[in-house]
VEXTOR-246368 format. One record per atom (N, C-alpha, C, O, CB): residue number from 1; residue in one letter; atom name; z, y, x. Coordinates in Angstrom, 2 decimals. Atoms other than C-alpha are relative to their C-alpha. Glycine has a CB too. Layout:
! residues N
   seq   type   atom         w         v         u
   NUM      A     CA         Z         Y         X
...
END
This chain:
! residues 91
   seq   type   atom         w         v         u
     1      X      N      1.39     -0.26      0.33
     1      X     CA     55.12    141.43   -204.11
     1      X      C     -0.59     -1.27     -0.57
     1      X      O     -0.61     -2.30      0.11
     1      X     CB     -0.80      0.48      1.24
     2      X      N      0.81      0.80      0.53
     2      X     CA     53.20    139.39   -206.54
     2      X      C     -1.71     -0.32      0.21
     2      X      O     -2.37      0.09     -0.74
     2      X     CB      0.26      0.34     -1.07
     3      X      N      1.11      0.09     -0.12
     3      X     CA     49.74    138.44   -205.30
     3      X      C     -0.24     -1.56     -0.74
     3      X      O      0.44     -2.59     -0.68
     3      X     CB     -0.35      0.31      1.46
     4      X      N      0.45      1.30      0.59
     4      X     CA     47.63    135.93   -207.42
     4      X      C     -0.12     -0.89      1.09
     4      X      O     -0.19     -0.68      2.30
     4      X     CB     -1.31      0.07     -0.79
     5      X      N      0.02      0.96     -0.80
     5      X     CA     47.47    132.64   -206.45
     5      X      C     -1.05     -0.33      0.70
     5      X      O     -0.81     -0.86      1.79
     5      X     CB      0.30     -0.85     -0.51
     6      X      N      1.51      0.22     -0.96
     6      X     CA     43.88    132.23   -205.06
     6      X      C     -0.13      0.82      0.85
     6      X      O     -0.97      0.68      1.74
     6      X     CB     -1.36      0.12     -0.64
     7      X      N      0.45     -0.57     -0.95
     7      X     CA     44.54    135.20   -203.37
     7      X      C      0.98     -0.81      1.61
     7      X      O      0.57     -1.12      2.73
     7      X     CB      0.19      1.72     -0.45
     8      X      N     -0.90      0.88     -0.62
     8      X     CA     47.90    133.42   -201.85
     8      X      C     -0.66     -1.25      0.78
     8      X      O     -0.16     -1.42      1.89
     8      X     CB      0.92     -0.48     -1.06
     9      X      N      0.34      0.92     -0.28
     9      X     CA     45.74    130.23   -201.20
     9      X      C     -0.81     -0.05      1.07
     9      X      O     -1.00     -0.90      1.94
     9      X     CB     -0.33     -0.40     -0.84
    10      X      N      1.22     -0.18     -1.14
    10      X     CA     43.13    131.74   -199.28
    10      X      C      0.77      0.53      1.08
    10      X      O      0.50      0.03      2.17
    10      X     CB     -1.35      1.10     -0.39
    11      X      N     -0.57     -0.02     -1.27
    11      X     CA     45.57    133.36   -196.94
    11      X      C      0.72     -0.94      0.61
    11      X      O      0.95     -0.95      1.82
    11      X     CB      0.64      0.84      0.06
    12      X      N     -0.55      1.65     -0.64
    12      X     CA     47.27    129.85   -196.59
    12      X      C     -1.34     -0.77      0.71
    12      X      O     -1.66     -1.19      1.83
    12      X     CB      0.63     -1.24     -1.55
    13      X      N      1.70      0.49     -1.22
    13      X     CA     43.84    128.66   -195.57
    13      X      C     -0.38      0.38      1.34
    13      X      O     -1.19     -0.13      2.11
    13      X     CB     -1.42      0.58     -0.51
    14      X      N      0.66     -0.93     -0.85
    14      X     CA     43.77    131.24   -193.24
    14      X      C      0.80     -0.37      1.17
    14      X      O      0.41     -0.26      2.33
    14      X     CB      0.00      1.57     -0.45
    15      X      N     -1.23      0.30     -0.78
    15      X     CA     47.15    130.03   -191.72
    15      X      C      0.50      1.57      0.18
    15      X      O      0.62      2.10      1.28
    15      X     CB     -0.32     -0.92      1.56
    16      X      N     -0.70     -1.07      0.10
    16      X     CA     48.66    133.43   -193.13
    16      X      C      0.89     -0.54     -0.80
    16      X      O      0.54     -1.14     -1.81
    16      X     CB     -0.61      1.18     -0.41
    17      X      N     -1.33      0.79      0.89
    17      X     CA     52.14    132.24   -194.47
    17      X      C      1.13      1.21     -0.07
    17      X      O      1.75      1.44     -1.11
    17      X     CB      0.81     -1.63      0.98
    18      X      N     -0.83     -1.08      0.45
    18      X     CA     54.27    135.22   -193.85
    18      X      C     -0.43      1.01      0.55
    18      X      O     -1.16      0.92      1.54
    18      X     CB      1.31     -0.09      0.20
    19      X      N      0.64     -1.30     -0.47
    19      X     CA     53.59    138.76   -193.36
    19      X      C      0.83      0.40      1.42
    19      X      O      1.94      0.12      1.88
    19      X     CB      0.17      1.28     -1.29
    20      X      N     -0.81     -1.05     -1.49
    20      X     CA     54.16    140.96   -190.05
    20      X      C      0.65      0.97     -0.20
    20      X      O      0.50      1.37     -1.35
    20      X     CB     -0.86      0.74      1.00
    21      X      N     -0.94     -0.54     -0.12
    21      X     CA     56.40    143.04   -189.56
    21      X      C     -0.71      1.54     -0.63
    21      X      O     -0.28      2.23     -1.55
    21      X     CB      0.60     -0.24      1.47
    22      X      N      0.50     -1.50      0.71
    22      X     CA     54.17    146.27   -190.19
    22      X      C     -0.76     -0.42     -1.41
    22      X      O     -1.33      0.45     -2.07
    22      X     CB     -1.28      0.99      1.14
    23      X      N      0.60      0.10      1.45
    23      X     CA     52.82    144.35   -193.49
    23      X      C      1.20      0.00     -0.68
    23      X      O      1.15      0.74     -1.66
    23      X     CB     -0.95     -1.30     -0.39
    24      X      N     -0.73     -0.25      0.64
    24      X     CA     56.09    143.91   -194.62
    24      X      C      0.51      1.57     -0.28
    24      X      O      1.10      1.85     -1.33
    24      X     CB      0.69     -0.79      0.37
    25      X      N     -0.73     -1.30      0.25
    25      X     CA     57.10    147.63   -194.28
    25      X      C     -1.64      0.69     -0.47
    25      X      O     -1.45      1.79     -0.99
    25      X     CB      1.04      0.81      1.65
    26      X      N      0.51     -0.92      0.83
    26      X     CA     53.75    148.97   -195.55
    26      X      C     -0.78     -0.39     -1.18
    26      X      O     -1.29      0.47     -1.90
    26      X     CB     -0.68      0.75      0.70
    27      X      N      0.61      0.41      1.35
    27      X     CA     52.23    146.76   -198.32
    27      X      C      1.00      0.22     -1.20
    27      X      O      0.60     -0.18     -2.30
    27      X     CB     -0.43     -1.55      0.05
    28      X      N     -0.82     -0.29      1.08
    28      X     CA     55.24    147.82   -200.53
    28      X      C     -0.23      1.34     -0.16
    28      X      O      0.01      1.66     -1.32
    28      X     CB      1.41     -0.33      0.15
    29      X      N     -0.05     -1.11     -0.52
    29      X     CA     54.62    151.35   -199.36
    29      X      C     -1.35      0.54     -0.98
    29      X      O     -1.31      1.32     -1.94
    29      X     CB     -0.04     -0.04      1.72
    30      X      N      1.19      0.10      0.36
    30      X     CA     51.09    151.19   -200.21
    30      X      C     -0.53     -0.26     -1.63
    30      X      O     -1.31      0.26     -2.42
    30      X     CB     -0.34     -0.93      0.81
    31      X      N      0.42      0.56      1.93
    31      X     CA     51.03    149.28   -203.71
    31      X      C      0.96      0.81     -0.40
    31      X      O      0.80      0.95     -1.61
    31      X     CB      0.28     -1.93     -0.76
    32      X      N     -0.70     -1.06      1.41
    32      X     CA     53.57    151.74   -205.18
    32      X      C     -0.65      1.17     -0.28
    32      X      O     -0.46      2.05     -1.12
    32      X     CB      1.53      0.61      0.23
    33      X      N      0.97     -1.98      0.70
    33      X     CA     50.71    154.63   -204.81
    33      X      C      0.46      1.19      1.22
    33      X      O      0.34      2.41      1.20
    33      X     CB      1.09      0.98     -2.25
    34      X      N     -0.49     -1.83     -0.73
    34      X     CA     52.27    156.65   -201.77
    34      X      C     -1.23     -0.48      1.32
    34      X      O     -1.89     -1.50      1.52
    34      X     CB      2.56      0.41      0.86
    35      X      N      0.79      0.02     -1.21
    35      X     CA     50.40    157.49   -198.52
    35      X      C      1.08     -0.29      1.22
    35      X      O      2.25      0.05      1.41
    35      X     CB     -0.84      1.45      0.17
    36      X      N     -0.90      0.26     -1.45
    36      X     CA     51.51    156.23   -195.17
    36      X      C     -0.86     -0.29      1.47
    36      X      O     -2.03     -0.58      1.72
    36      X     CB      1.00     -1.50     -0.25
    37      X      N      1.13     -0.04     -1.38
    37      X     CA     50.32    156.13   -191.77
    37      X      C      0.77     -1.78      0.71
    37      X      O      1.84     -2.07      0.17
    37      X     CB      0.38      2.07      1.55
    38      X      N     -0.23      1.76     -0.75
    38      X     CA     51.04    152.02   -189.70
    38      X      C     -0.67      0.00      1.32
    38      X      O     -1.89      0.03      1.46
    38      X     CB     -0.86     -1.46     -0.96
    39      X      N      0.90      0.21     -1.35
    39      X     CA     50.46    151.76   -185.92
    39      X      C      0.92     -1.27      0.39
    39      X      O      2.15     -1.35      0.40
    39      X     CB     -0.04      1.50      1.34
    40      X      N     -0.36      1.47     -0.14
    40      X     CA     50.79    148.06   -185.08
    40      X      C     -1.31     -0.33      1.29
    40      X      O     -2.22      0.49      1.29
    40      X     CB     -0.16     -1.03     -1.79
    41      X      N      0.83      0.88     -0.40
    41      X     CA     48.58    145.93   -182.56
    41      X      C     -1.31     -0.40      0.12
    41      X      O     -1.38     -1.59     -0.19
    41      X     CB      0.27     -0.54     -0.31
    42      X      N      1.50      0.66      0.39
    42      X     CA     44.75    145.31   -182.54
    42      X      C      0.44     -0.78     -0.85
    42      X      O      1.60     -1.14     -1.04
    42      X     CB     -0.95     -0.80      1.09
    43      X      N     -0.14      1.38      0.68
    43      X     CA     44.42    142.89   -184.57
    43      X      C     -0.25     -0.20     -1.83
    43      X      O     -0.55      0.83     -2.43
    43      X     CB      1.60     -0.45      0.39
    44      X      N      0.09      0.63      1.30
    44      X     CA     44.19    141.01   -188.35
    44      X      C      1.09      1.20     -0.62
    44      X      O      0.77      1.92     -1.57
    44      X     CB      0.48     -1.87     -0.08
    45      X      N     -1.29     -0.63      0.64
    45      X     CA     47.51    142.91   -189.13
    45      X      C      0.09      1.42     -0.72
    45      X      O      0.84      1.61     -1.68
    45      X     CB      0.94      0.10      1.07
    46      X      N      0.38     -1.09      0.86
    46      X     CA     46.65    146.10   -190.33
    46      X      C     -1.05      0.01     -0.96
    46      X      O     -1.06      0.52     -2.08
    46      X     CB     -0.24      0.93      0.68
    47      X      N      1.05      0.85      1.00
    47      X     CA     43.58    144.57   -191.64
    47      X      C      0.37      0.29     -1.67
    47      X      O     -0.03      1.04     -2.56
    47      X     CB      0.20     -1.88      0.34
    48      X      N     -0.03      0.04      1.37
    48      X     CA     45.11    143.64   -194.47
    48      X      C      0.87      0.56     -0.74
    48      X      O      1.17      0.07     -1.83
    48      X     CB      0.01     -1.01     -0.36
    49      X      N     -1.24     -0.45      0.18
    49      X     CA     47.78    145.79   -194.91
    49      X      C     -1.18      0.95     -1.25
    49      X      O     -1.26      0.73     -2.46
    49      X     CB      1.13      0.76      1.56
    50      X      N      1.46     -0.21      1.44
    50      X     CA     44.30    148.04   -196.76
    50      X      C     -0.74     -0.22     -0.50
    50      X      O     -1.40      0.48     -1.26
    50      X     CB     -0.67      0.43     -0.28
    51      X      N      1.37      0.29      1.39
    51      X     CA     42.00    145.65   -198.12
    51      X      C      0.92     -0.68     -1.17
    51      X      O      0.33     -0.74     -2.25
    51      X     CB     -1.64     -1.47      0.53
    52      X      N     -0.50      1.01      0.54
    52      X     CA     45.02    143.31   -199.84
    52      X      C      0.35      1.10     -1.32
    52      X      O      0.20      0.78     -2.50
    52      X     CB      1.22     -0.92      0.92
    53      X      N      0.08     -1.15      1.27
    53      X     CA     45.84    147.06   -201.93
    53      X      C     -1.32     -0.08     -0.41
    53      X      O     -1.36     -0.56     -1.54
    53      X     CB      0.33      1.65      0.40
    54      X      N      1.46      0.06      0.65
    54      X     CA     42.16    147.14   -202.63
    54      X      C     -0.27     -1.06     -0.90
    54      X      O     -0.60     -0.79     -2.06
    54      X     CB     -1.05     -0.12      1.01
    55      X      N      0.47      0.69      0.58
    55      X     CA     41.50    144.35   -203.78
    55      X      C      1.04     -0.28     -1.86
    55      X      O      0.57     -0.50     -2.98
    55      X     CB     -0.19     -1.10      1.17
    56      X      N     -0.69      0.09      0.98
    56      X     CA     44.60    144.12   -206.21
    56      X      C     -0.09      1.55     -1.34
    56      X      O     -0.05      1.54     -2.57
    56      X     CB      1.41     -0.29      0.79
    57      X      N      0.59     -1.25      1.24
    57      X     CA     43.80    147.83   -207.99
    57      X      C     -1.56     -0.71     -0.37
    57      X      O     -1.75     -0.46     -1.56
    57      X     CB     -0.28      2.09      0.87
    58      X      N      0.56      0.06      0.26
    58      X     CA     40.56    146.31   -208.10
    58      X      C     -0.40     -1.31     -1.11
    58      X      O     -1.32     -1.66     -1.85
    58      X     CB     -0.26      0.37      0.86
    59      X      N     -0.46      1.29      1.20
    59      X     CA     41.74    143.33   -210.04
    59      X      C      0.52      0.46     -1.35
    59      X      O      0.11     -0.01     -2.40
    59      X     CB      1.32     -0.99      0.57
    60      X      N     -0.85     -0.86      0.99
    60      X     CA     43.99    145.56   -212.29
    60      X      C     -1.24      0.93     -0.79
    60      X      O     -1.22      1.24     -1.98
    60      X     CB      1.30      1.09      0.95
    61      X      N      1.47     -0.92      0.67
    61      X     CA     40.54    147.65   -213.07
    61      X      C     -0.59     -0.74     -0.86
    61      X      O     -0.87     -0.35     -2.00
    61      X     CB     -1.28      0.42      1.04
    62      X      N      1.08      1.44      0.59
    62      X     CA     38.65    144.47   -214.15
    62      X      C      0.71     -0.27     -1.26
    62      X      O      0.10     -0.27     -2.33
    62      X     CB     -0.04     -1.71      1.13
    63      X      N     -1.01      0.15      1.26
    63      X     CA     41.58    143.82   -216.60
    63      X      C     -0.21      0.82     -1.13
    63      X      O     -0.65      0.44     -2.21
    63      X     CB      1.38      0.28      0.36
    64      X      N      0.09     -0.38      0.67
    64      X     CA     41.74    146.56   -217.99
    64      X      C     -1.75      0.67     -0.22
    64      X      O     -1.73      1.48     -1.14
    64      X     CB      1.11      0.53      0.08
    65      X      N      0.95     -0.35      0.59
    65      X     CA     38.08    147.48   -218.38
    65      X      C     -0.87     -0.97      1.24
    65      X      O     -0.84     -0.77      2.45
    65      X     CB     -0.14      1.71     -0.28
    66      X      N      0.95      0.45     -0.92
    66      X     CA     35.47    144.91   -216.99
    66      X      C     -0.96      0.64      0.33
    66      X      O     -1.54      1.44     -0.41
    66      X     CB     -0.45     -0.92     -0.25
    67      X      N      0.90     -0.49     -0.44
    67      X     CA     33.20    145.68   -214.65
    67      X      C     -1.64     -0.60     -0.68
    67      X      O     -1.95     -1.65     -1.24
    67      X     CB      0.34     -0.17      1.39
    68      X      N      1.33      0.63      0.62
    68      X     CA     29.58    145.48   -215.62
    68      X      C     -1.23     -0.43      0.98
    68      X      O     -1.20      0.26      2.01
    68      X     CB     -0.60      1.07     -1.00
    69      X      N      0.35      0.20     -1.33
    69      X     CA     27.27    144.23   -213.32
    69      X      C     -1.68      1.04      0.18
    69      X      O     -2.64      1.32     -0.55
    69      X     CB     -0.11     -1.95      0.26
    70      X      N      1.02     -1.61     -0.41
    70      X     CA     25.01    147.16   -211.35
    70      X      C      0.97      0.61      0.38
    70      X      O      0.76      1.15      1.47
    70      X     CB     -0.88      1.03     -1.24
    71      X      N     -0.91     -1.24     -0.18
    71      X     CA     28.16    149.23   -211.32
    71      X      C      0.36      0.14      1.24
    71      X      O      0.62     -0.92      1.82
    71      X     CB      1.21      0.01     -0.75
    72      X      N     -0.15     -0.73     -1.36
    72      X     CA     28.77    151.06   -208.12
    72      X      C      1.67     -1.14      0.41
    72      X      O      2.35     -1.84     -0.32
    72      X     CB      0.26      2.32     -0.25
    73      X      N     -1.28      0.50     -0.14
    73      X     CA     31.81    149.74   -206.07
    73      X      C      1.27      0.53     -0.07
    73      X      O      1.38      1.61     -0.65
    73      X     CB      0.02     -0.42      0.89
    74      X      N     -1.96     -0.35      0.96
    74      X     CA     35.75    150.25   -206.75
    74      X      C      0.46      0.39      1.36
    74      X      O      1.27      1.30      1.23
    74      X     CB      1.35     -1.81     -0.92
    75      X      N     -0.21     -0.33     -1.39
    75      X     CA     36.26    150.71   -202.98
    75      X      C     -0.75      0.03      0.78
    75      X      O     -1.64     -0.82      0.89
    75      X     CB      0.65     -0.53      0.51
    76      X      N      0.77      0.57     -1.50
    76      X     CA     34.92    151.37   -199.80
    76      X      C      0.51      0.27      1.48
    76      X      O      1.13      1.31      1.70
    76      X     CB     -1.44      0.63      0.09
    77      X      N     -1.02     -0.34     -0.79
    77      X     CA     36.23    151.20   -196.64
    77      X      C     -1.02      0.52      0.85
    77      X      O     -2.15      0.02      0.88
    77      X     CB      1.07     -1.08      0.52
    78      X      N      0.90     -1.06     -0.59
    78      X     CA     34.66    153.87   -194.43
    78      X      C     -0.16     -0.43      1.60
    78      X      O     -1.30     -0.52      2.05
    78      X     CB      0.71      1.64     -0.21
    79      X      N     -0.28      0.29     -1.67
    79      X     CA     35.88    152.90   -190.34
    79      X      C      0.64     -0.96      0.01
    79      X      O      1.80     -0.72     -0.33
    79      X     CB      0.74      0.99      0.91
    80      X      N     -1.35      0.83     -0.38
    80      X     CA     37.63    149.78   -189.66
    80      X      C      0.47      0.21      1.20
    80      X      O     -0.19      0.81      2.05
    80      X     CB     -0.11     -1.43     -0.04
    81      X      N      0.03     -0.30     -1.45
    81      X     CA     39.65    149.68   -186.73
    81      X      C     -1.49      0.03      1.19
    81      X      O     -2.72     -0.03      1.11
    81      X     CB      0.96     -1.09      0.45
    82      X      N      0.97      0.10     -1.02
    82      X     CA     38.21    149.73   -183.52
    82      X      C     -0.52     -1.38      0.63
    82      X      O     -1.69     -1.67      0.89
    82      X     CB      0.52      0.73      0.98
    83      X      N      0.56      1.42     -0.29
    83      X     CA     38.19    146.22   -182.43
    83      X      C     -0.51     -0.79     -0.88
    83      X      O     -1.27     -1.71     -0.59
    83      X     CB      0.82     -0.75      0.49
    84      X      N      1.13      0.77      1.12
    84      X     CA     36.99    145.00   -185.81
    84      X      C     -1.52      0.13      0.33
    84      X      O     -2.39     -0.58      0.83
    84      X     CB      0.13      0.69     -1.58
    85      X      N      1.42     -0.41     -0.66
    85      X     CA     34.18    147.22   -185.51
    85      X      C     -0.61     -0.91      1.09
    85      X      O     -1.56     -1.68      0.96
    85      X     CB      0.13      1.38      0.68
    86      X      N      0.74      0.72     -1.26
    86      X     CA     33.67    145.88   -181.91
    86      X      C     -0.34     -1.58     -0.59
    86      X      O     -1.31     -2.16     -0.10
    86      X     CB      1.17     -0.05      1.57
    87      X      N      0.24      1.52      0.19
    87      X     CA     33.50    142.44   -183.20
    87      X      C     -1.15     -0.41     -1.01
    87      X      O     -1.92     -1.35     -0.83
    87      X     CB      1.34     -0.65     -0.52
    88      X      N      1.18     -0.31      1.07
    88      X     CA     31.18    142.96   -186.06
    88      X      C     -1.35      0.15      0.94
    88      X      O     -2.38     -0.53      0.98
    88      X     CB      0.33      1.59     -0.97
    89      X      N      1.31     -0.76     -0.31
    89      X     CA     28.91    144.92   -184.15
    89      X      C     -0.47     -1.34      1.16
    89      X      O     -1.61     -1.26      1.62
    89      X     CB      0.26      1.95      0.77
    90      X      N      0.57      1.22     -1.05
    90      X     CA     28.71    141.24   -181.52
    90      X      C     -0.80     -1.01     -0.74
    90      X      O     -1.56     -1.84     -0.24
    90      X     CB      1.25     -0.89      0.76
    91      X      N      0.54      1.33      1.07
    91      X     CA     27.68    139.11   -184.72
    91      X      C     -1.51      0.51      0.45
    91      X      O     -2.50     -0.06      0.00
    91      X     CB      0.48      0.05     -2.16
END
């Protein structure tokens, strides 16, 4: 998997260096366009298993036709887990 480098940089920032075990088996899964279901851990790990697809179709969009600014968004994510949620909702 090819992710740009700033996106690469920021997960090195993050002290994300290699993927988990359920990112490795579903971010390939995911960016080729199929549906899949991932039960892993609370946690970061599923996280990004659906915003890191998001964000890359939403890079690939921009390419080929920039966005203009006003325009509605390219994704949205409806429920995050449950402990995200919970953590959000403490801010």
């Amino acid at each position: 998997m090819r992710f740009p480098e700033p996106i690469l940089k920021q997960l090195k920032a993050k002290g994300i260096i290699q993927p988990t075990s359920i990112q490795l088996q579903d971010l390939p899964v995911i960016l080729s366009g199929l549906d899949m279901i991932g039960i892993a851990f609370t946690g970061f790990e599923k996280t990004l298993v659906f915003v890191l697809p998001l964000i890359m179709v939403a890079l690939q969009e921009e390419v080929m036709m920039p966005i203009a600014p006003g325009e509605e968004p390219f994704g949205l994510i409806v429920c995050p887990p449950g402990e995200l949620a919970r953590r959000h909702m403490k801010l």
